[in-house]
Backbone bond lengths (Angstrom), bond angles and torsions (degrees), N, CA, C in turn:
res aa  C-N    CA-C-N  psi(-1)  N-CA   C-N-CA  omega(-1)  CA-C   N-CA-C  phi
1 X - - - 1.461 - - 1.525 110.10 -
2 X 1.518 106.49 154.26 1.554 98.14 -174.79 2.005 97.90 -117.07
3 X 1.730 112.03 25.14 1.512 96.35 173.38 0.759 114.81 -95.02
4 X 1.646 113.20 153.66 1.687 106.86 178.34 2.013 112.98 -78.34
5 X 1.297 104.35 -33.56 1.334 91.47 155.13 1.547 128.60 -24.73
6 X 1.553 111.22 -92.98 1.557 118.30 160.73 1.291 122.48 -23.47
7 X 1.161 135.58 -33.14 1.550 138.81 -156.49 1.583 99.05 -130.14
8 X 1.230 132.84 -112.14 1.563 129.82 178.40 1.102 117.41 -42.85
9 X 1.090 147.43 -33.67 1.412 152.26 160.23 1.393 114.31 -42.75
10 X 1.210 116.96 -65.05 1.426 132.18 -173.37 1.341 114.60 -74.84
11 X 1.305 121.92 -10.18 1.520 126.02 -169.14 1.644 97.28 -93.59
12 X 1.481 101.13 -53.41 1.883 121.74 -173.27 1.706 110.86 -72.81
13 X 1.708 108.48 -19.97 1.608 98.53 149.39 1.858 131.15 -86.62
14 X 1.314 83.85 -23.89 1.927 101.29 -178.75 2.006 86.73 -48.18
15 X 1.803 99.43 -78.65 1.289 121.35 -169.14 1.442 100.03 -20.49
16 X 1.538 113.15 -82.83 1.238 119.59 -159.44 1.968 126.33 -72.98
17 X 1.827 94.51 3.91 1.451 83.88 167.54 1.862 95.12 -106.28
18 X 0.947 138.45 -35.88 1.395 148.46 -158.76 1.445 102.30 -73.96
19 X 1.709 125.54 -40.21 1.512 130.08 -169.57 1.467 84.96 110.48
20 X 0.548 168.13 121.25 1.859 156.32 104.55 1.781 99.01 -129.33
21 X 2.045 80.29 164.87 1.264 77.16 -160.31 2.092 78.00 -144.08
22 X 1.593 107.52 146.76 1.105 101.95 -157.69 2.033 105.32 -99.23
23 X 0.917 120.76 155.00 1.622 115.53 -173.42 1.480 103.56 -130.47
24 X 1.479 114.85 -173.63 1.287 114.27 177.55 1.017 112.09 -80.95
25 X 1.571 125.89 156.94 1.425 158.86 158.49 1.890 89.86 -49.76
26 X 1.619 119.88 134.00 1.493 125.64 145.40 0.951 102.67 -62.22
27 X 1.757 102.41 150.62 1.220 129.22 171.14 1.560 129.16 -39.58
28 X 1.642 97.41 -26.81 1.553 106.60 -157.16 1.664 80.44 -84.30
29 X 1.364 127.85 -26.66 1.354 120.27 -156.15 1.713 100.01 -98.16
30 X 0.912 134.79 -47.84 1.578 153.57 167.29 1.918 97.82 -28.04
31 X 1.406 138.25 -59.25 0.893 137.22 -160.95 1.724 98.46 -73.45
32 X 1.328 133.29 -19.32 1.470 113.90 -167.64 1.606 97.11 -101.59
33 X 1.380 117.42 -10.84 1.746 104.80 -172.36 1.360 105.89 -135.06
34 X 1.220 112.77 163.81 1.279 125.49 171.79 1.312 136.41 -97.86
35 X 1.514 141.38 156.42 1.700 116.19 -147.09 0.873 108.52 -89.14
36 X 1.497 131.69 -165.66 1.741 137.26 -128.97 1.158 77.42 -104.99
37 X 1.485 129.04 -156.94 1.390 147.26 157.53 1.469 97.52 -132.22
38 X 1.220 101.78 135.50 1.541 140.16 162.18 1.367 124.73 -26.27
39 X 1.611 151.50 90.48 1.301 123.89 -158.97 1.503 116.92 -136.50
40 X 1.290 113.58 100.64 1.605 127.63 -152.41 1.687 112.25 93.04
41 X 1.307 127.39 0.11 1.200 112.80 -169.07 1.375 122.02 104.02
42 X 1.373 105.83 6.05 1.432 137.50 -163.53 1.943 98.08 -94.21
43 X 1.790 106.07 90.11 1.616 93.35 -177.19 1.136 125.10 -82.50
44 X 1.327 112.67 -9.71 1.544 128.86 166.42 1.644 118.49 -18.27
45 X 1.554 98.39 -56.91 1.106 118.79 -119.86 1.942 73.69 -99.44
46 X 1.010 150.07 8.05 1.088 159.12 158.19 1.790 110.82 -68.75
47 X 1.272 114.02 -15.20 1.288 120.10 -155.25 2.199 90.01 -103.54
48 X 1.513 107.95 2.28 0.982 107.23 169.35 1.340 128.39 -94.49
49 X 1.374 147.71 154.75 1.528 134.24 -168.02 1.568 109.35 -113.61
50 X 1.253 110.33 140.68 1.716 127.61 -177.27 1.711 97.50 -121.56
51 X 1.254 122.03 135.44 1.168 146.20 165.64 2.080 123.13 -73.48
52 X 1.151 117.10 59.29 1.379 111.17 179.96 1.432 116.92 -68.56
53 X 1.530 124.80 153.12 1.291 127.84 175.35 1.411 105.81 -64.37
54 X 1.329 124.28 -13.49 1.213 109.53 151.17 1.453 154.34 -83.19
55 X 1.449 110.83 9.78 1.322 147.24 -167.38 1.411 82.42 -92.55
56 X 0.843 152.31 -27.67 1.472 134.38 -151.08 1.439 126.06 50.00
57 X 1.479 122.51 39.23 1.253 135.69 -172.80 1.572 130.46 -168.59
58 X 1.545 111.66 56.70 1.269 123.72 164.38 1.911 74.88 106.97
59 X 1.311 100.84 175.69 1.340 118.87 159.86 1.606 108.35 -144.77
60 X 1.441 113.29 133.72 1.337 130.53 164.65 1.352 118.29 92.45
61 X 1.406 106.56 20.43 1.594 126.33 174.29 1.865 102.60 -77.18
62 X 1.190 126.66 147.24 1.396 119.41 164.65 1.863 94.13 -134.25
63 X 1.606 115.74 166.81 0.947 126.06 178.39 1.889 103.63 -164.13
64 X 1.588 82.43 131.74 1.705 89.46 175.53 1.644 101.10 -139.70
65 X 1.604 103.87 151.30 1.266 114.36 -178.31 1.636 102.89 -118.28
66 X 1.679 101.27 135.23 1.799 113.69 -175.02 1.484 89.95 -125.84
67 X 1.666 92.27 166.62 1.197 132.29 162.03 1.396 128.88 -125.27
68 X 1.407 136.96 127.60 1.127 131.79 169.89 1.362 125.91 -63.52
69 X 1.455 111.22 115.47 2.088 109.36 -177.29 1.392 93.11 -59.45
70 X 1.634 92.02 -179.20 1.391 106.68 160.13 1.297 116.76 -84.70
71 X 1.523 111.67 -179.48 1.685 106.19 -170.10 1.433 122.90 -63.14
72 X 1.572 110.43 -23.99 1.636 118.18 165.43 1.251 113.19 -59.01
73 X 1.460 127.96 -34.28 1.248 136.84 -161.98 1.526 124.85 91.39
74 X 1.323 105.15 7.67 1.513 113.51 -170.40 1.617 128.57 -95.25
75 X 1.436 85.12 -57.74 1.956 88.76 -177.75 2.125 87.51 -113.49
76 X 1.504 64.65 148.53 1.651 102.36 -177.30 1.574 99.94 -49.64
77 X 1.493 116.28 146.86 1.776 103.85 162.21 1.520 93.32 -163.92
78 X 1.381 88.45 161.25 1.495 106.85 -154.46 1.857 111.63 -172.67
79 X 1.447 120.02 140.03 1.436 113.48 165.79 1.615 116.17 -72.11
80 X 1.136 126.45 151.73 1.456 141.70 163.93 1.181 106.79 -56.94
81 X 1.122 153.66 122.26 1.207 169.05 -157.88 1.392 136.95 -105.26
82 X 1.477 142.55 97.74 1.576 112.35 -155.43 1.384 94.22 -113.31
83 X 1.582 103.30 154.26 1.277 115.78 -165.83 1.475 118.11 -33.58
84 X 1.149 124.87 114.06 1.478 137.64 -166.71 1.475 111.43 -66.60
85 X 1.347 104.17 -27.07 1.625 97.18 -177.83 1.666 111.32 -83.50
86 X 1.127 117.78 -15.48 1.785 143.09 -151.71 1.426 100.09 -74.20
87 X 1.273 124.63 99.97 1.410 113.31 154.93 1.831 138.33 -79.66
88 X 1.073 117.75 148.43 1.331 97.09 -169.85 1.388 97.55 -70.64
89 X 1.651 93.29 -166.70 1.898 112.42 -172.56 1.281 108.07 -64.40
90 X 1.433 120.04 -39.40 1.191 134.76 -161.31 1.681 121.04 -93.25
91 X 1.371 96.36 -26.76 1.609 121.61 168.42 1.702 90.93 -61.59
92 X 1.380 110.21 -97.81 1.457 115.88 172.57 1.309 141.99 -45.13
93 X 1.744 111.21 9.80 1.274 112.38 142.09 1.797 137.95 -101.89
94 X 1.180 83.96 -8.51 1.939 117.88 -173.74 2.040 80.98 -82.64
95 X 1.023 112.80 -57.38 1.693 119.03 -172.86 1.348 106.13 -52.74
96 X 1.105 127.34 -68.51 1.594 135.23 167.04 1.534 120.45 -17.87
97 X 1.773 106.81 -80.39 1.091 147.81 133.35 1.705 103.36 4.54
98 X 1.429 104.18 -71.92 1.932 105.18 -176.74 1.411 101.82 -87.89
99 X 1.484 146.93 5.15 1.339 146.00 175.77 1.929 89.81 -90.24
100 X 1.242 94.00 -82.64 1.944 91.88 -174.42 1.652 97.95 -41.63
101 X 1.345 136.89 -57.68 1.286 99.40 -165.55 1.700 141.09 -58.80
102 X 1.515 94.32 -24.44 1.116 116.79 176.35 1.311 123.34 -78.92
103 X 1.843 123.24 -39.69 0.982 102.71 166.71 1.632 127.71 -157.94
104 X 1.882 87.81 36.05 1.811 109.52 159.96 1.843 96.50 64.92
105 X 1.555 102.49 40.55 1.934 103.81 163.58 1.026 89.38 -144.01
106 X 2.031 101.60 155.17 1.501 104.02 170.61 1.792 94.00 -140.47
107 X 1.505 127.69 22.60 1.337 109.61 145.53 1.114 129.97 -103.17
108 X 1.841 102.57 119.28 1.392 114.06 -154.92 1.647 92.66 -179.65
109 X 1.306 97.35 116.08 1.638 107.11 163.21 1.015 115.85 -93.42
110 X 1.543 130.14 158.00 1.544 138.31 -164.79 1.617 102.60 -117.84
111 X 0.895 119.15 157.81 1.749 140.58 174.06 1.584 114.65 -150.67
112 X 1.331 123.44 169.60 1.086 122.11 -176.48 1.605 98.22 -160.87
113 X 1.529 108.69 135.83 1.581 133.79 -163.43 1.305 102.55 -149.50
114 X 1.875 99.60 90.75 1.457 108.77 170.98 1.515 94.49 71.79
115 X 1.288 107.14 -140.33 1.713 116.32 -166.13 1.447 118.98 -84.34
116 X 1.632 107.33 0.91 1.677 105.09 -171.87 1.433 104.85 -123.89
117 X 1.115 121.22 144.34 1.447 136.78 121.10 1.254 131.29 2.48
118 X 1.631 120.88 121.31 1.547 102.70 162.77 1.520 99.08 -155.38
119 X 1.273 118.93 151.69 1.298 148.10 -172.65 1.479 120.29 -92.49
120 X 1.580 144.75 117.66 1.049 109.71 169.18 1.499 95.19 -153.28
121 X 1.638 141.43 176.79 0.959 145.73 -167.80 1.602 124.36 -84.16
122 X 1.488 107.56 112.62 1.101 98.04 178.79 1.774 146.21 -19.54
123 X 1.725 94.94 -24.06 1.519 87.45 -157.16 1.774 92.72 -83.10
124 X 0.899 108.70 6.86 1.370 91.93 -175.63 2.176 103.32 -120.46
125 X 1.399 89.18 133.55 1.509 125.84 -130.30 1.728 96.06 -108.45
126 X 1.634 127.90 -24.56 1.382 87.00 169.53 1.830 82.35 -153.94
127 X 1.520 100.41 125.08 1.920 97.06 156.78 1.039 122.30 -107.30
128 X 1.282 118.83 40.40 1.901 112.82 -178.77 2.047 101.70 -58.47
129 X 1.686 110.28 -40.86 1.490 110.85 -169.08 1.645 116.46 -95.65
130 X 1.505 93.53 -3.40 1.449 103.97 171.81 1.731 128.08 -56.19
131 X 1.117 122.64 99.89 1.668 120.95 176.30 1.580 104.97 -46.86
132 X 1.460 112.39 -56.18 1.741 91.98 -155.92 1.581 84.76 -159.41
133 X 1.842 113.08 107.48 1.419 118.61 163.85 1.473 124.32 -122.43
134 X 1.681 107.25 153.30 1.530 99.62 -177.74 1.181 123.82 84.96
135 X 1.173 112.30 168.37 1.477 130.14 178.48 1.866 135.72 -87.03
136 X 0.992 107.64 98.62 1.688 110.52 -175.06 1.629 106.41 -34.01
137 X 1.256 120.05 89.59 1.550 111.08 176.74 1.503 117.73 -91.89
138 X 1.405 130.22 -6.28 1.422 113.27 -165.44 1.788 88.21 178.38
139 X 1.547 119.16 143.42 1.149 99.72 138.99 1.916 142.07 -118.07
140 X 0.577 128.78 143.18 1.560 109.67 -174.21 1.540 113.03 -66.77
141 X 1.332 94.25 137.93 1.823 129.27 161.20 0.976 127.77 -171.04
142 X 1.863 101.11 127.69 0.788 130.59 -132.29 1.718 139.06 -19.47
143 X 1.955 84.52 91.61 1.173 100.64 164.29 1.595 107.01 98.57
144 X 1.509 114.36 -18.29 1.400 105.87 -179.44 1.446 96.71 -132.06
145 X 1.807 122.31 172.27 1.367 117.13 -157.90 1.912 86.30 -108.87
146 X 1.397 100.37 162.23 1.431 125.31 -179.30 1.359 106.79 -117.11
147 X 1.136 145.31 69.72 1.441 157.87 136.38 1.632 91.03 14.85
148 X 1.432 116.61 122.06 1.363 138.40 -154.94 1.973 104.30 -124.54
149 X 1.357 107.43 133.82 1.831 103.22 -178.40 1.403 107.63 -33.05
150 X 1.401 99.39 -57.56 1.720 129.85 -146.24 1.458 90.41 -45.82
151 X 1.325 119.67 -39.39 1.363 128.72 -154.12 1.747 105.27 -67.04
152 X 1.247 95.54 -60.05 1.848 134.78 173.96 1.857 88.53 -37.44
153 X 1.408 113.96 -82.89 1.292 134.83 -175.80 1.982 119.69 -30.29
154 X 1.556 92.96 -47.34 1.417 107.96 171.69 1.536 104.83 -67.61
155 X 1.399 105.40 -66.56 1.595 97.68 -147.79 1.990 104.67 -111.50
156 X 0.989 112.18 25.60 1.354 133.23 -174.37 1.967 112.21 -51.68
157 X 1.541 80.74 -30.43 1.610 77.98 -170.83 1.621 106.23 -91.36
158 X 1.326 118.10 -15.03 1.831 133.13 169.29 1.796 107.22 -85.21
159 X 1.090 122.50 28.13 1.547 117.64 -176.94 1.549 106.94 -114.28
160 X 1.296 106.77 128.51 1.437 127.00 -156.18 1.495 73.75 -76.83
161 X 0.942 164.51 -67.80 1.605 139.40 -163.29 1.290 109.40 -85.40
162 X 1.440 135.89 125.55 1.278 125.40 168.48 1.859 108.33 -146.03
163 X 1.481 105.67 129.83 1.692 117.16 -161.45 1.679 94.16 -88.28
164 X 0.991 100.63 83.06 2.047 91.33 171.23 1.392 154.74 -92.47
165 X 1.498 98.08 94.06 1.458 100.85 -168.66 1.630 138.83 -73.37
166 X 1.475 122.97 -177.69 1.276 110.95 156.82 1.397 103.99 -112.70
167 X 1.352 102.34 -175.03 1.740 101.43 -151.71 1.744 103.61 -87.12
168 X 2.002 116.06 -13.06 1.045 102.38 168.65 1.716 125.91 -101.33
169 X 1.342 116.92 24.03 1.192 144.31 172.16 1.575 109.72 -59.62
170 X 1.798 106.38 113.76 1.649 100.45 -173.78 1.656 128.17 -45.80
171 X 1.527 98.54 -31.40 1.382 103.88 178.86 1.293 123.92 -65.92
172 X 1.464 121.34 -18.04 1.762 118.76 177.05 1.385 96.01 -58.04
173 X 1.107 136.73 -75.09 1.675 157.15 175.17 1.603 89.95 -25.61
174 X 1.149 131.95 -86.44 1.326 132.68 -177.96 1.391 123.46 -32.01
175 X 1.428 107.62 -46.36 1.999 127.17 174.86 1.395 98.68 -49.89
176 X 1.720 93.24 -67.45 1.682 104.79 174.12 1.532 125.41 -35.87
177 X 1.007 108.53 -33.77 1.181 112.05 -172.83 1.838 109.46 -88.53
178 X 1.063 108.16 -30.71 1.668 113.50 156.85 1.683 81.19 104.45
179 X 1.535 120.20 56.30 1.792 124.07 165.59 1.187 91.04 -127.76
180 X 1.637 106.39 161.75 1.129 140.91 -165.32 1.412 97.52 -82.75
181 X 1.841 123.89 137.19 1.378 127.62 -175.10 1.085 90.65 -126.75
182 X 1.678 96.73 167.79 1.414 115.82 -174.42 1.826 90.87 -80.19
183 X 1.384 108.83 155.89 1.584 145.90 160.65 0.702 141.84 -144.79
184 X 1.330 137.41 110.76 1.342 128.21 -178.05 1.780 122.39 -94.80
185 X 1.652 97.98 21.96 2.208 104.24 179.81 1.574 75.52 -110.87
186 X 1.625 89.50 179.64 1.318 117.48 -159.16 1.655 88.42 -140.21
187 X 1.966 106.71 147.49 1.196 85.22 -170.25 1.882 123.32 117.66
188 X 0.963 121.12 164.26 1.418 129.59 171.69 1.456 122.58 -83.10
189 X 1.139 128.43 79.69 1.579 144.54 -156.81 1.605 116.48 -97.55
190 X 1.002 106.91 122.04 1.929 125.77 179.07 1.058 90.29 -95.66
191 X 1.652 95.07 129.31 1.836 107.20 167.07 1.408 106.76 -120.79
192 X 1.590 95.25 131.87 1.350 113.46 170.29 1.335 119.14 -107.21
193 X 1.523 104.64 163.95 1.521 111.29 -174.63 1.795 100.72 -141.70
194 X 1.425 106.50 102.03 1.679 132.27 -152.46 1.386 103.28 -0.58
195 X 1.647 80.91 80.91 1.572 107.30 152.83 1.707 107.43 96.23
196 X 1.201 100.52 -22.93 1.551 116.39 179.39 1.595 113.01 -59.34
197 X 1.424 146.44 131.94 1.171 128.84 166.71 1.764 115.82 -106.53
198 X 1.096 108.13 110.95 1.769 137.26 -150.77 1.588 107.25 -95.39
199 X 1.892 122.71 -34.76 1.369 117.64 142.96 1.447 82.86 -178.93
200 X 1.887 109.00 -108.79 1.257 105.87 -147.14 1.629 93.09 168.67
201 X 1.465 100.61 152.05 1.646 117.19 174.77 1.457 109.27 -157.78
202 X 1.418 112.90 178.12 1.845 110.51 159.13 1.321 100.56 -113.20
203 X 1.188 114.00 143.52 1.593 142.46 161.79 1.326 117.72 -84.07
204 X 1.352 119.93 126.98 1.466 130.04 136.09 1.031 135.90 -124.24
205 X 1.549 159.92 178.28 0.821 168.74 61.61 2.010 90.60 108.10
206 X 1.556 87.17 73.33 1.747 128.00 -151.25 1.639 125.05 -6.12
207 X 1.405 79.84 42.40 1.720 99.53 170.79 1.722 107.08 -110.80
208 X 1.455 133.34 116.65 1.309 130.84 159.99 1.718 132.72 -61.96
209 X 1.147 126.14 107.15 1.257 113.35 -173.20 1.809 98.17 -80.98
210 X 1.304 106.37 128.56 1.653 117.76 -171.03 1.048 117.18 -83.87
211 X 1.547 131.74 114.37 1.275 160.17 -164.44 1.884 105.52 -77.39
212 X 1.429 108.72 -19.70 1.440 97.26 -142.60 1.569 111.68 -74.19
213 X 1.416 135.15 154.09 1.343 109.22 -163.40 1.944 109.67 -75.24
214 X 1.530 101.65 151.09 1.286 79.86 168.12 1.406 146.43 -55.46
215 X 1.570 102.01 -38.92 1.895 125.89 173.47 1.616 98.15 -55.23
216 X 1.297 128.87 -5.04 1.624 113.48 153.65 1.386 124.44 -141.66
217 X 0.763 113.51 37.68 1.866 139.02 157.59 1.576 92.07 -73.28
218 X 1.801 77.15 131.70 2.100 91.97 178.63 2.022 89.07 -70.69
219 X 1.381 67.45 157.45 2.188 91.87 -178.47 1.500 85.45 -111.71
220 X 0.866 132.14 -40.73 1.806 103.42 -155.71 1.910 88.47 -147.18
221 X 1.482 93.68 165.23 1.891 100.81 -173.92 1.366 125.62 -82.05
């Protein structure tokens, strides 16, 4: 939307009934939009971003960044923060660790966004301004990684275990359906469908535990 009602309006009532208090747009975000508009005299509120067809990036998008006051409403508060992309020692050896098993490479730098994992190619050398890089490989809980579709989806067709079907094979229907298939590998297994890579599970003892996400598991036959 391009009203200021909808957009500055609604941000500068959120703020001022909730405590928040609004800051600048990052750099990476500042270069695609242009600033808020002003509302009552309110310059703050400039520090928010609107999307014009002349931005070269969608039109009629807005975006504002808050902070929660303190309970008086006065001074700013907030936790200290450690580098968000930074995995620990142990994060980034468990990551490694589930890259070679899965699929016998180890150039690949690690990052971390919120609770997951991500993968991306060495040659590229700095994401401090980067919005969103790499590949979702795993997410953490507690303490150990959760092998992620995205992961399956990317590199599915390079996975030293791979279950390969044809497309009228009972088990596609079954996968689909997010049930456990027969296997006979051991291990973290990409399933294909001739040649297709469809997701991924671990195998044992030639039962597949099914990876596939639920939000696309068939609902009905």
């Amino acid at each position: 939307t391009f009203n200021i009602i909808e957009n500055e309006n609604t941000v500068l009532k959120f703020a001022e009934k909730f405590g928040y208090d609004l800051l600048p747009l990052g750099d990476n975000v500042q270069k695609y939009v242009s600033k808020g508009y002003e509302v009552d005299g309110n310059k703050k509120l400039s520090l928010c971003g609107r999307c014009f067809p002349q931005n070269d990036f969608g039109e009629g998008q807005f975006v504002a960044k808050l902070i929660k006051k303190s309970l008086n409403n006065s001074a700013i508060c907030g936790k200290q923060k450690k580098n968000e992309y930074i995995l620990s020692k142990n994060e980034l050896k468990n990551a490694k660790q589930l890259v070679f098993e899965c699929i016998n490479r180890e150039n690949f730098e690690f990052h971390s966004v919120g609770d997951y994992v991500y993968l991306y190619d060495r040659q590229i050398k700095n994401i401090e301004n980067v919005v969103s890089i790499g590949v979702r490989l795993a997410k953490i809980e507690k303490g150990r990684l959760v092998i992620e579709h995205q992961f399956f989806k990317a590199f599915g067709k390079e996975f030293r275990n791979k279950l390969e079907l044809e497309k009228d094979d009972k088990r596609v229907k079954d996968y689909c359906f997010g049930n456990e298939i027969e296997c006979d590998l051991n291990g973290y297994v990409a399933v294909l469908v001739e040649g297709n890579v469809l997701g991924g599970g671990k195998a044992s003892g030639g039962r597949l535990k099914n990876y596939y996400p639920k939000g696309l598991r068939a609902k009905i036959l």
